[in-house]
C-alpha positions in Angstrom: 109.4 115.5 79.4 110.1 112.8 81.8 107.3 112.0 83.0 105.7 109.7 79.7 106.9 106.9 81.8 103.7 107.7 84.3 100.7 108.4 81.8 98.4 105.9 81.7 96.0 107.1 78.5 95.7 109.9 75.9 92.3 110.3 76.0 92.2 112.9 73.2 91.4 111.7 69.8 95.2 110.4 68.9 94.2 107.7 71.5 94.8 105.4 68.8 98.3 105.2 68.9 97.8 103.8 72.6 97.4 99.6 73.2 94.0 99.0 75.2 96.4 96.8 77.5 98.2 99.9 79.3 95.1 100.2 81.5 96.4 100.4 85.0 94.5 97.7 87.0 95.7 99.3 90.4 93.7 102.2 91.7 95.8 105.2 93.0 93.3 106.8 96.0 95.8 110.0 96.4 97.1 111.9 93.7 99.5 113.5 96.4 102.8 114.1 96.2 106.2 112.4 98.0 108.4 115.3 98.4 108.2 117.6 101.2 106.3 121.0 100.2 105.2 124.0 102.6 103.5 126.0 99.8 99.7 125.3 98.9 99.1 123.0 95.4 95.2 125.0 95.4 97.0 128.3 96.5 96.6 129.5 92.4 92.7 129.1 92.7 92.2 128.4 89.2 90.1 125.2 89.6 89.9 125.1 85.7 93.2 124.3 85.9 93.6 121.9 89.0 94.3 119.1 86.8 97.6 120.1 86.2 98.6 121.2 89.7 102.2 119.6 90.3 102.2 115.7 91.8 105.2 113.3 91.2 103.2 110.4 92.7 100.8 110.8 89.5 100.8 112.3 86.1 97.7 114.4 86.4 96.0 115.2 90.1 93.0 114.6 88.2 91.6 112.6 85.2 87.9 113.8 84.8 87.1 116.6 82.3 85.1 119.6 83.5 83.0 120.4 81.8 82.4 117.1 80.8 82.4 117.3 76.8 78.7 116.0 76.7 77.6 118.4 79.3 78.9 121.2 77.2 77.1 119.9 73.7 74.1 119.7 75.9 74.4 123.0 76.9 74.5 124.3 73.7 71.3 122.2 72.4 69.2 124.0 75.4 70.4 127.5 74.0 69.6 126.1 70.4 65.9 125.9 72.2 66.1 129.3 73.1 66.9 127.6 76.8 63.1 126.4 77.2 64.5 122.7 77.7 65.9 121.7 81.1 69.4 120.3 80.6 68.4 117.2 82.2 66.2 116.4 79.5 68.0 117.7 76.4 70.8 115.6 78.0 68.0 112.3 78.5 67.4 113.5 74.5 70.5 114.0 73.1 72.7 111.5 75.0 70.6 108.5 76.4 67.3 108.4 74.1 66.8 105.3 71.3 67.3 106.5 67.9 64.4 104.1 67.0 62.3 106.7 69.5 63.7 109.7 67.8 62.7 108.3 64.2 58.9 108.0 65.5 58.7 111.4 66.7 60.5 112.5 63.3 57.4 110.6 60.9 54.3 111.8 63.3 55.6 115.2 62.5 56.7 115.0 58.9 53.8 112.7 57.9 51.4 113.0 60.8 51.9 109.0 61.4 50.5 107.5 65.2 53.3 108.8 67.9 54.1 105.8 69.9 56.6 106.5 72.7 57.2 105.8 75.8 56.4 107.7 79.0 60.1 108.7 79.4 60.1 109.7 75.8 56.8 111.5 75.4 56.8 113.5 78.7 60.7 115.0 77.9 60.5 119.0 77.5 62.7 118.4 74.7 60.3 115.8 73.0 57.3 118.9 73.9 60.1 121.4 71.9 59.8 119.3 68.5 56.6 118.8 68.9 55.8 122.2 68.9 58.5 123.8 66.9 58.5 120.8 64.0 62.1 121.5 63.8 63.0 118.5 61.4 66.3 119.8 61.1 67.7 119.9 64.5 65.9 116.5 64.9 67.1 114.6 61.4 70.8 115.6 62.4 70.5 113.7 65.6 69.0 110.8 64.1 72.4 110.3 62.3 74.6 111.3 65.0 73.3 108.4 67.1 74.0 106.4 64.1 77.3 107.5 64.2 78.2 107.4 67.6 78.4 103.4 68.2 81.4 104.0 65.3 83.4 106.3 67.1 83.2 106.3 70.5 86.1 104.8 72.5 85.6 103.0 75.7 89.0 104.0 77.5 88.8 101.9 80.6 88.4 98.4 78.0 91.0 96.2 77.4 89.4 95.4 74.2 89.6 97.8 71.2 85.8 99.0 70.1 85.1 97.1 67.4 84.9 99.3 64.1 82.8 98.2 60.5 84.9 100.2 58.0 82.5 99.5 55.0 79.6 100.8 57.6 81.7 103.8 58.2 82.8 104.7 54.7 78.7 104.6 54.1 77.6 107.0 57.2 80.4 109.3 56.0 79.4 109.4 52.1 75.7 109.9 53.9 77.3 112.9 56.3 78.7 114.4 52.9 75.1 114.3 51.4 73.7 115.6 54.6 76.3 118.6 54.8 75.7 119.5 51.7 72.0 119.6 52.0 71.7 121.2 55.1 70.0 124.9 55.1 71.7 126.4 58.3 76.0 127.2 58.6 75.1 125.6 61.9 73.9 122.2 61.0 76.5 122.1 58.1 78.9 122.5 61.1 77.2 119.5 63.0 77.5 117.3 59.5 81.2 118.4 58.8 82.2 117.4 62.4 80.6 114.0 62.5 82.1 113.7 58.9 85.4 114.2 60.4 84.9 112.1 63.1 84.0 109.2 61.0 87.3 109.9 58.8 89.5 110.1 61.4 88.5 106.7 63.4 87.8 105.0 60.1 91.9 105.6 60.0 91.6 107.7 56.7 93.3 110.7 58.2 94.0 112.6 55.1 90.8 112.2 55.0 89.8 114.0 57.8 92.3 117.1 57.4 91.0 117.6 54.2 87.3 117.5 55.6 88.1 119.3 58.5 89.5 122.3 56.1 86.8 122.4 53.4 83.8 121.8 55.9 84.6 122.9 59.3 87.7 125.2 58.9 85.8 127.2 56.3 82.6 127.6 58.6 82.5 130.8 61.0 79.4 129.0 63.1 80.8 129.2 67.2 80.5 126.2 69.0 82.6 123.7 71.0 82.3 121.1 67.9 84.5 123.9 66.2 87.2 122.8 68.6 86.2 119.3 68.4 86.5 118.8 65.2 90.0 120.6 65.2 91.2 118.4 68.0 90.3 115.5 65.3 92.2 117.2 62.3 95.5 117.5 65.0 95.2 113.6 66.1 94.7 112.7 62.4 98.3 114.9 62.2 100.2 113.3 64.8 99.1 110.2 63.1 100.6 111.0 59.8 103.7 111.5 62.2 103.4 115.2 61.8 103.9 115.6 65.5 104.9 119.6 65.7 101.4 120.7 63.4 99.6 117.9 65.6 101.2 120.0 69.0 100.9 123.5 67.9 96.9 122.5 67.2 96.8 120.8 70.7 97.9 124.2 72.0 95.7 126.7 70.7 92.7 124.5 71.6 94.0 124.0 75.3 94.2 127.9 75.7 90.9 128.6 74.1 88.7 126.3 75.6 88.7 124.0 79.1 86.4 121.8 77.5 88.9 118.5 76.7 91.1 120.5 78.2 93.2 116.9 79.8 92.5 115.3 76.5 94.2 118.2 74.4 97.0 118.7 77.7 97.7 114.5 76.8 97.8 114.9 72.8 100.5 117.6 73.0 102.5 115.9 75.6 102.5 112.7 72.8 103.4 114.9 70.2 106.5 116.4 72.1 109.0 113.8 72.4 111.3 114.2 75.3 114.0 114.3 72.5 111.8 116.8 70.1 114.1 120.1 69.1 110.8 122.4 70.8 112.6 125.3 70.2 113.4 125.3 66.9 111.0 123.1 65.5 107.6 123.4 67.3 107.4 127.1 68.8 108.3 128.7 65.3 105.0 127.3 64.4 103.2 129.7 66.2 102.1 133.0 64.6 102.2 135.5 67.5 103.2 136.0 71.2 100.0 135.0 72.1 100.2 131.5 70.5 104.1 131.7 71.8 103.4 131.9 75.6 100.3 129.6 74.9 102.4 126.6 73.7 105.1 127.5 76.1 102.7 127.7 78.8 101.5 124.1 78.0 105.0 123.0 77.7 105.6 124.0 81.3 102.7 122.2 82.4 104.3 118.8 80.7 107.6 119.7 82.6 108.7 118.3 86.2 111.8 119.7 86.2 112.0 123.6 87.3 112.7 125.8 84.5 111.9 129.5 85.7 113.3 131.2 82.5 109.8 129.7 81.1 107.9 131.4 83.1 109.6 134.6 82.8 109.4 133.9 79.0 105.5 133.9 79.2 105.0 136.4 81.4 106.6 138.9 78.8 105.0 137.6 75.9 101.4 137.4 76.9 101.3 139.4 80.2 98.1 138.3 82.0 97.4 134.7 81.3 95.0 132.9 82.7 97.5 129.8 83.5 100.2 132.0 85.4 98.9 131.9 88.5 98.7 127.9 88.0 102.1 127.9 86.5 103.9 130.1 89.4 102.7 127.6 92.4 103.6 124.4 89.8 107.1 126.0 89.4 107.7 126.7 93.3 106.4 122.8 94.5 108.7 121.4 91.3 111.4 124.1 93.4 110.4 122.1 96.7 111.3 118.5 94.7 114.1 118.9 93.6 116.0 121.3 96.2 114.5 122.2 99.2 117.2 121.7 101.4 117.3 125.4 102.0 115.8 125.6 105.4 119.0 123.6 106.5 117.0 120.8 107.1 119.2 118.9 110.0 117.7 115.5 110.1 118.7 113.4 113.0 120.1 109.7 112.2 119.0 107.2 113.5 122.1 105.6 115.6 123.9 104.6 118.8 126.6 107.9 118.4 123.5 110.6 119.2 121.7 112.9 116.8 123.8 113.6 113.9 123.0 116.9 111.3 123.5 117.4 107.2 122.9 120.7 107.0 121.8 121.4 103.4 122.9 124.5 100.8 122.0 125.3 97.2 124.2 125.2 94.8 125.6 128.6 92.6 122.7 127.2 89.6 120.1 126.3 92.2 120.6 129.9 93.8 120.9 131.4 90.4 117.7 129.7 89.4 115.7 130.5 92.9 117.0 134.2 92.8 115.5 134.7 89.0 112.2 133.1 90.1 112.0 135.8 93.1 113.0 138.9 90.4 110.2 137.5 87.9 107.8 137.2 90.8 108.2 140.3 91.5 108.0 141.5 87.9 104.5 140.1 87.5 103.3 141.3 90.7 103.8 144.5 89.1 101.2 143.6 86.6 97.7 144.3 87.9 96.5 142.5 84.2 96.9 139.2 86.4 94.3 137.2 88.7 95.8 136.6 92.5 97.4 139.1 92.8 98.3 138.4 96.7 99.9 135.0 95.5 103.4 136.4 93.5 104.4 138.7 96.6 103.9 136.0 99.0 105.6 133.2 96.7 108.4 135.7 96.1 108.6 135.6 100.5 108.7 131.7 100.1 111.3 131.6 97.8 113.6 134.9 99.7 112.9 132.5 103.0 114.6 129.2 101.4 117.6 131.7 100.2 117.7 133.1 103.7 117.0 136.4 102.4 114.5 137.0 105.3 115.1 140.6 105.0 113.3 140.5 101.6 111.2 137.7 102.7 109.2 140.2 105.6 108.9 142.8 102.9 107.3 140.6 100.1 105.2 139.5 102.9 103.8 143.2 104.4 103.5 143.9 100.3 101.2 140.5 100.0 99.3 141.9 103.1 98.5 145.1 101.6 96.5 142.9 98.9 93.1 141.3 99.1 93.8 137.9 99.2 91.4 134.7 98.7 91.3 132.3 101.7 93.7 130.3 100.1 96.6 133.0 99.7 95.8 134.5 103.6 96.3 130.8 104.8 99.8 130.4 102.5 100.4 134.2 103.8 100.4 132.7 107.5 102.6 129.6 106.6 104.8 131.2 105.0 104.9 134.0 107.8 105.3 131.0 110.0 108.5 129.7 108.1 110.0 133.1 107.6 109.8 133.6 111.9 111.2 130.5 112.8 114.1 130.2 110.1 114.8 134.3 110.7 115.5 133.2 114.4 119.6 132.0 114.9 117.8 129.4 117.6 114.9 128.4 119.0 115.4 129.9 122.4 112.2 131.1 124.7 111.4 134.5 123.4 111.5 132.5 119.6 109.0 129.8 120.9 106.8 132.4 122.2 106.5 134.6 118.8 106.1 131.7 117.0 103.0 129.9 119.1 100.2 132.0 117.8 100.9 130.9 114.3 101.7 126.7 114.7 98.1 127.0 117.1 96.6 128.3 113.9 98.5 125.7 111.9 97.7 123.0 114.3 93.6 123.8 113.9 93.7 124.3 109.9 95.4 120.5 110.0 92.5 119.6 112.4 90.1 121.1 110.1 89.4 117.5 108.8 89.8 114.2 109.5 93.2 113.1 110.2 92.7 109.9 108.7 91.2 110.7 105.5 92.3 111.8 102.5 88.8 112.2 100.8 90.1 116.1 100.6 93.1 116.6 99.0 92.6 120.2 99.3 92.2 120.1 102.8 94.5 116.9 103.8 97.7 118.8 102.7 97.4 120.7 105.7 97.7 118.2 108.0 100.8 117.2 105.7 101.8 120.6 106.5 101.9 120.8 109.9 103.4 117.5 110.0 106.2 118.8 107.6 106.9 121.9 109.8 107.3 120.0 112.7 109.8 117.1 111.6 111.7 119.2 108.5 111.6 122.1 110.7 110.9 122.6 114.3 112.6 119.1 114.5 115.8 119.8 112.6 116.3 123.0 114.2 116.2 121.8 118.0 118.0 118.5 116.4 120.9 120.9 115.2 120.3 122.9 118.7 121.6 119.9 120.4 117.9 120.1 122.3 116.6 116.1 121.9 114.0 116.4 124.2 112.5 119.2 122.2 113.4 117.5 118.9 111.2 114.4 120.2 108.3 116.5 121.1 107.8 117.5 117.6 108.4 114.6 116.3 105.2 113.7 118.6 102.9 116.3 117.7 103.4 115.5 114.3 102.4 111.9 115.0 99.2 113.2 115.6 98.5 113.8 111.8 99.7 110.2 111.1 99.2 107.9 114.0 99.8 104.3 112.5 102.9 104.5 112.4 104.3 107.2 115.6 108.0 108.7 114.8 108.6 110.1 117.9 108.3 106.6 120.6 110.1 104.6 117.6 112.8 107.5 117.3 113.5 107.1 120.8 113.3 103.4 121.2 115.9 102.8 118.1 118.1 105.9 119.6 118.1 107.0 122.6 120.2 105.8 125.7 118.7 104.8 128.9 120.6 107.9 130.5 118.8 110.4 127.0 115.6 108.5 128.1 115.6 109.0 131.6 116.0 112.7 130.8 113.2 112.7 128.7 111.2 111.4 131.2 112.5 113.8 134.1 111.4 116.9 131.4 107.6 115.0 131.1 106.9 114.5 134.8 108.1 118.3 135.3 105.7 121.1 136.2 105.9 124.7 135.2 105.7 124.3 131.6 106.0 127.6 129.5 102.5 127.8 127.3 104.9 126.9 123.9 105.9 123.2 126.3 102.6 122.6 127.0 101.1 123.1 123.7 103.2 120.6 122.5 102.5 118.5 125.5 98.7 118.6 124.7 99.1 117.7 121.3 101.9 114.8 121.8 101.4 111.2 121.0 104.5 110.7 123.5 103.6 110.5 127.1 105.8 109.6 130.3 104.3 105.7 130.4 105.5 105.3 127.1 109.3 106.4 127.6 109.1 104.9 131.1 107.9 101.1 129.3 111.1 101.8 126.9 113.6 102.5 129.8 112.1 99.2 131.5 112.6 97.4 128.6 116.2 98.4 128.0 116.8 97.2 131.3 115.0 94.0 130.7 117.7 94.0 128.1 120.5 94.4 130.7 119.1 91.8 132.8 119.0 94.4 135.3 115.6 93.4 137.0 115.6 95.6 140.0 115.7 99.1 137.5 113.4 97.1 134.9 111.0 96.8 138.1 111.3 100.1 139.3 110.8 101.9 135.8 108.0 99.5 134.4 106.1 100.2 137.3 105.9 104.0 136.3 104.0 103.1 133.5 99.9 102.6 134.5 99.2 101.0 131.2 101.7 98.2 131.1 100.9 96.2 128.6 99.9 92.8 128.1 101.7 89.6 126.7 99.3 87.5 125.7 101.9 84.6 125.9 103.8 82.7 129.0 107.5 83.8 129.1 108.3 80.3 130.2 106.3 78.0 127.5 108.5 74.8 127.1 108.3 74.4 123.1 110.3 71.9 121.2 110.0 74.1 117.7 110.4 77.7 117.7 107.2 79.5 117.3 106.7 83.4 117.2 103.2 83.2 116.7 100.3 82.4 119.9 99.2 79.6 120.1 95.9 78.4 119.6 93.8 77.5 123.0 97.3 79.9 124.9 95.0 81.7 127.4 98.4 82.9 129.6 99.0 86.6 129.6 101.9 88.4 131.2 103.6 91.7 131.3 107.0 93.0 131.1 106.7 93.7 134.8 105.3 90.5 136.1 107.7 88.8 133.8 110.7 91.2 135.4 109.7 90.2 138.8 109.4 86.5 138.1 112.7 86.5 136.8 114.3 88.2 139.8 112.7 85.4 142.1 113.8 82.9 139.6 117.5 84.5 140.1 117.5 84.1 144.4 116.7 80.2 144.0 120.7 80.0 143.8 121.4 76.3 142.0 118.0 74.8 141.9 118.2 73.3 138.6 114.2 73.5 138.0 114.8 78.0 138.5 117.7 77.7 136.3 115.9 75.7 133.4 113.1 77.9 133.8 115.5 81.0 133.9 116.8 79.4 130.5 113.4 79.1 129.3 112.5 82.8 130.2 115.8 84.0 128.4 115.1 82.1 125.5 111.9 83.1 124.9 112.6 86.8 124.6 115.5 85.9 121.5 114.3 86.3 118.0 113.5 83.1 117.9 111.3 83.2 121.2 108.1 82.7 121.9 107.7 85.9 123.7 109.9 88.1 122.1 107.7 91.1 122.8 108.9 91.2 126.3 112.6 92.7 124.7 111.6 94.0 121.9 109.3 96.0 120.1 109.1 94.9 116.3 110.6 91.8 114.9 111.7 91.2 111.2 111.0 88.2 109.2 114.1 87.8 107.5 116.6 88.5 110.5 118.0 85.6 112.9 120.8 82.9 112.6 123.5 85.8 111.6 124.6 88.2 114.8 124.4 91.9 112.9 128.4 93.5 112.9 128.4 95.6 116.1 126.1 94.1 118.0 125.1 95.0 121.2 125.5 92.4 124.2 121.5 91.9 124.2 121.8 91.7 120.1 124.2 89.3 120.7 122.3 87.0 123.5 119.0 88.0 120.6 120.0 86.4 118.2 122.8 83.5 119.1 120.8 82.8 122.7 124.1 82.8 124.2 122.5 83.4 127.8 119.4 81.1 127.4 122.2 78.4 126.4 124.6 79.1 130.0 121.6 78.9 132.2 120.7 75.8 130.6 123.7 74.1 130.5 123.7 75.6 134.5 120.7 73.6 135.1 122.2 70.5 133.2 125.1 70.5 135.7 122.6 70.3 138.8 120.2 68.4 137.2 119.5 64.9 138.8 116.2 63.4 137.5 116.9 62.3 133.6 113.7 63.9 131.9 114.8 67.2 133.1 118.8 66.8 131.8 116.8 65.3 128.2 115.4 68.8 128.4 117.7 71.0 129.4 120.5 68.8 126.3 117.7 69.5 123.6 117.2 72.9 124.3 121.8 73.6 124.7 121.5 71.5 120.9 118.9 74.5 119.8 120.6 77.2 121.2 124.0 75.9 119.6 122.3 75.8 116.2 121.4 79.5 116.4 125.1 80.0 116.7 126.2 78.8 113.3 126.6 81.6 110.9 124.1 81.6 108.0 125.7 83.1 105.4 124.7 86.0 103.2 124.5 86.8 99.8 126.3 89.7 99.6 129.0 87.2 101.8 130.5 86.2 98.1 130.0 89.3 96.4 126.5 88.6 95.1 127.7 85.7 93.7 124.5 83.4 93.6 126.4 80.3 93.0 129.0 80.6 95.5 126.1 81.5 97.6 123.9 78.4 96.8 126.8 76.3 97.3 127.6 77.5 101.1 123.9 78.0 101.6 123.5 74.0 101.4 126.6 73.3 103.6 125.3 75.5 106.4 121.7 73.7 106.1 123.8 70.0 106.6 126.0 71.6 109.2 122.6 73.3 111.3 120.9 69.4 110.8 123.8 68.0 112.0 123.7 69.1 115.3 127.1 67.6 117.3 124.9 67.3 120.5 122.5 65.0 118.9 125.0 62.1 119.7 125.0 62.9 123.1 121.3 63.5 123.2 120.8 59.7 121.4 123.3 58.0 123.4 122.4 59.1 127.2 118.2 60.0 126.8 116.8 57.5 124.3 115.0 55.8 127.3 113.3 59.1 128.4 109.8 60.4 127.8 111.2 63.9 126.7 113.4 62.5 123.8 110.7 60.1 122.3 108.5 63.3 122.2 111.2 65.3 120.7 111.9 62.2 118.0 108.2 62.5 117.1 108.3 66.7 116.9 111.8 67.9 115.6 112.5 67.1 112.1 116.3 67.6 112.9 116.5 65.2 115.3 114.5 63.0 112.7 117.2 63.8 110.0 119.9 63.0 112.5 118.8 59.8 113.3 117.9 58.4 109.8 121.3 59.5 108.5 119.9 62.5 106.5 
């Protein structure tokens, strides 16, 4: 059980054993999930169980207990009133109400004294019911539990422990003793025995408490959800004698009887397994039947992340008809989706200069082995009408066929699943998986596949749009969009990847932007991959007509658009330097957007960021035109110090860098990356910037301008010393240190800041520069 490392609390009554620190202070919004799933989490309809639906992003999908434990005592104090109480008042009576108020209502009925409460109080149907019914019983006992309670109640979200009297304790539970033994009703001697219990047990006397538990509760045939209460307190007072397999084998049988602490009780048997416990030999011999068997293997299955589907089988024939199975069977196929689906030979395309590359993926002889069992037990307990959901085993049985390319068997668990009733849950897993099964049954994508499959990704595409696209403030819902998304890239992409079909592959990467539009795959994908030549195709294919309807559905739903490929083929000739095509393609694009920077800002420190009070705005296409002008001045030495300026600028370590490029790193620059392209190069050692600089030096008449155009040579020239890197020396950090602080003396000591002293200390532009460039500063002290 792998998973301890996650839990957060054990909220059942071994909490104990837990520090107050552990408290997460980070608040997780979405219980989701990080692997890539195509079968429902809510499919098993069993909300009593949803807690426990699979998630490897968090222990439990959900933390609150339902019923909540005092909504189910209150509950039972309305039936002890014969249900004439509203539960909002026996819950104000029972829950909220001053013992102090309690004790006056007691005394006017046992000896008729002056009934002084307040309006709250005095107007509560429950107050009415003692009033009426003189009950002095029912109303004595809850004067002592609200004594009790302050002693054993445990605030789980504190970092401090509740503070406990021990001597106060030890006199409540002599009093409890008295009372039980004095009460006139088997039910209120349960009541008594379980706060006895209770006060044993948190008082840390838990031999103690098992031996109350058996002589006051055990013995006591009274129902009531205090019976497994009280139980859950003899198992934690167990596990805290370190008789962990009693302690789980408790925690068990209270988990399958009753949902009420049903997280708690899940929690306090996880503790008591260890991930090294013998389970087999030493816990499940503990039970007494098959019942109990399948029970504690059940919940044993629920603790597990790892697929195990001899488990399941191993329920299903001990206690056919459980409750939990239909929970357990969609738990064991999304733990089969984390830790194998590969088996819709998922091509993903890399990332790279040398095209779209495949892995196609396989399962190996355990894998299948395992995956071919789950689809025989599946089967098995479809054959069992004693089971809920009937609909979901045939059509998980389809799932699992699908990922073993058994499509054959996949279409007829699927027209066996349609021959049931099915909740709207299991019809919309019937069409995924319907969906899945179509497209991977289909040896390519062609025109006639597209077609067949359309119906079913337009019914996909509106159950994803079904909510907000944004929000995850419905899990239930929100996995659809995650759905659709996954379909698209895992599948519709990797197929037309593998297909050799990039223009296609794109297009779904696009439609699944839709569900997550912060960050787009498909306009990234092709700026960090494609060639101009790949993007010019693209870009023939989205200014085409005659679309076939499959084309323009994906069209309609695409985050990609032409202007967008046509601004990433300008820029990659902006990259080339070849102005004329940067011209002709940026001009295709209606929305091109806007710099808010000048190209050509004359800075003596590098700065990425605007500047205040900067009101200049470009675009890639005015600055692509200026730069063309710039290039017909021939030897003008102001064009080419400008041109330097406009080259610089769009380095890493420009002040317009957007013009080139489309995201920039923090921690890049002063290191050219092995393999690097001719812009790369020019990017990041400003190898251009530097020639049209020193260009402009050569013409250059008037000093201030030759000051200039020498400082900015000495800048570019410090770009091209190699910083080194850490893993340089083998991750040696000292090595490291040591020729870290010899390349920081070597960038300081520029070579050109002797030529810079020696011919332009008299100009304006060097003072300035003394005053602004701590390097220069450096040089000249002697630092």
């Amino acid at each position: 059980m792998n998973w301890k490392a996650s839990i957060t609390a054990c909220v059942s009554c071994i909490f104990l054993v837990i520090p107050n620190n552990i408290f997460s202070c980070a608040d997780v919004e979405d219980a989701y999930s990080s692997f890539t799933s195509f079968f429902d989490k809510y499919a098993a309809a069993t909300p009593a169980y949803a807690p426990f639906y699979f998630a490897d992003l968090q222990f439990l999908r959900d933390d609150e207990e339902r019923p909540a434990t005092a909504a189910a005592i209150v509950k039972e104090w309305c039936a002890f009133t014969g249900n004439l109480v509203a539960q909002k008042d026996a819950h104000a009576f029972v829950m909220q109400f001053d013992r102090k108020d309690l004790s006056a209502l007691y005394y006017h009925i046992e000896e008729g004294k002056p009934l002084a409460l307040p309006d709250s109080v005095k107007n509560n149907g429950m107050t009415r019911y003692f009033l009426e019914h003189k009950d002095l019983e029912a109303l004595g006992y809850l004067m002592y539990a609200k004594q009790v309670e302050p002693y054993v109640t445990q605030e789980y979200n504190s970092w401090n422990a509740t503070p406990r009297d021990s001597i106060r304790m030890n006199g409540l539970l002599k009093n409890g003793l008295q009372l039980h033994k004095a009460a006139k009703s088997p039910l209120f001697r349960l009541k008594y025995g379980y706060q006895v219990v209770r006060l044993a047990h948190y008082n840390h006397q838990y031999t103690d408490a098992i031996r109350y538990y058996d002589e006051l509760v055990g013995t006591n045939p009274t129902p009531g959800i205090l019976q497994s209460l009280s139980l859950g307190l003899k198992a934690g007072a167990l596990y805290q004698l370190n008789r962990k397999p009693e302690a789980a084998y408790i925690f068990s049988r209270i988990f399958n009887a009753t949902n009420v602490k049903r997280i708690a009780n899940f929690n306090s048997f996880a503790w008591s397994v260890p991930d090294e416990a013998p389970f087999r030999k030493t816990y499940l011999p503990l039970c007494k039947n098959n019942e109990e068997r399948a029970g504690m293997l059940a919940l044993y299955s629920l603790n597990n992340a790892a697929p195990d589907v001899a488990v399941l089988s191993e329920i299903h024939q001990l206690n056919p008809g459980m409750e939990v199975m239909p929970t357990l069977v969609v738990r064991e196929i999304n733990k089969i989706e984390m830790a194998w689906l590969h088996g819709f030979d998922m091509q993903m395309p890399a990332a790279g200069r040398q095209g779209v590359q495949t892995v196609r993926g396989s399962f190996s002889a355990e894998e299948t082995a395992q995956l071919t069992a789950l689809v025989k037990t599946l089967e098995d307990i479809a054959g069992n009408r004693k089971y809920g959901e009937n609909a979901l085993y045939p059509i998980g049985a389809a799932y699992i066929s699908c990922m073993l390319k058994d499509y054959k068997n996949a279409n007829r668990f699927l027209a066996a699943a349609k021959k049931i009733k099915r909740s709207p849950q299991l019809e919309d897993q019937w069409m995924l998986t319907s969906l899945l099964v179509t497209i991977n049954e289909n040896n390519r994508l062609d025109a006639a596949a597209e077609q067949k499959i359309l119906p079913s990704l337009q019914w996909l595409w509106k159950k994803a749009n079904e909510m907000d696209l944004g929000s995850e403030s419905n899990p239930q819902q929100y996995q659809w969009g995650v759905f659709f998304k996954n379909v698209m890239v895992d599948v519709m992409a990797a197929r037309y990847a593998a297909q050799g079909q990039t223009n296609r592959m794109v297009l779904a990467y696009g439609a699944a932007d839709t569900i997550n539009q912060v960050y787009p795959g498909a306009i990234n994908y092709i700026r960090d991959s494609f060639s101009i030549p790949q993007a010019e195709a693209l870009y023939g294919f989205l200014t085409t007509s005659g679309f076939t309807p499959f084309e323009s559905f994906l069209l309609n739903i695409n985050t990609l658009h032409a202007g967008g490929v046509a601004d990433y083929i300008g820029t990659a000739y902006l990259r080339e330097y070849n102005y004329d095509k940067a011209i002709s393609w940026l001009g295709k694009d209606d929305g091109n957007t806007l710099i808010e920077k000048d190209p050509f800002k004359e800075l003596l420190y590098d700065r990425e960021e605007r500047l205040p009070g900067d009101k200049a705005t470009t675009t890639k296409l005015a600055y692509a035109k200026t730069m063309k002008s710039l290039l017909t001045k021939g030897g003008d030495p102001q064009a080419l110090y400008k041109l330097g300026l406009g080259y610089y600028n769009i380095t890493y370590y420009g002040y317009a860098w957007e013009l080139a490029t489309y995201f920039r790193s923090g921690s890049d620059g002063y290191m050219i990356p092995p393999e690097a392209t001719a812009f790369e190069k020019d990017y990041y050692g400003c190898y251009r910037a530097k020639d049209y600089f020193e260009k402009a030096l050569k013409k250059a008449t008037d000093q201030e301008l030759r000051a200039k155009c020498l400082f900015m040579i000495a800048k570019c020239r410090q770009k091209e010393l190699r910083k080194p890197q850490y893993a340089d020396f083998n991750y040696d950090y000292d090595l490291y240190d040591q020729k870290l602080k010899a390349y920081y003396r070597g960038f300081k000591r520029n070579p050109l800041f002797v030529q810079y002293q020696k011919e332009y200390a008299g100009t304006r532009f060097y003072k300035e520069t003394l005053t602004r460039c701590s390097y220069l500063q450096d040089f000249v002290n002697g630092k």
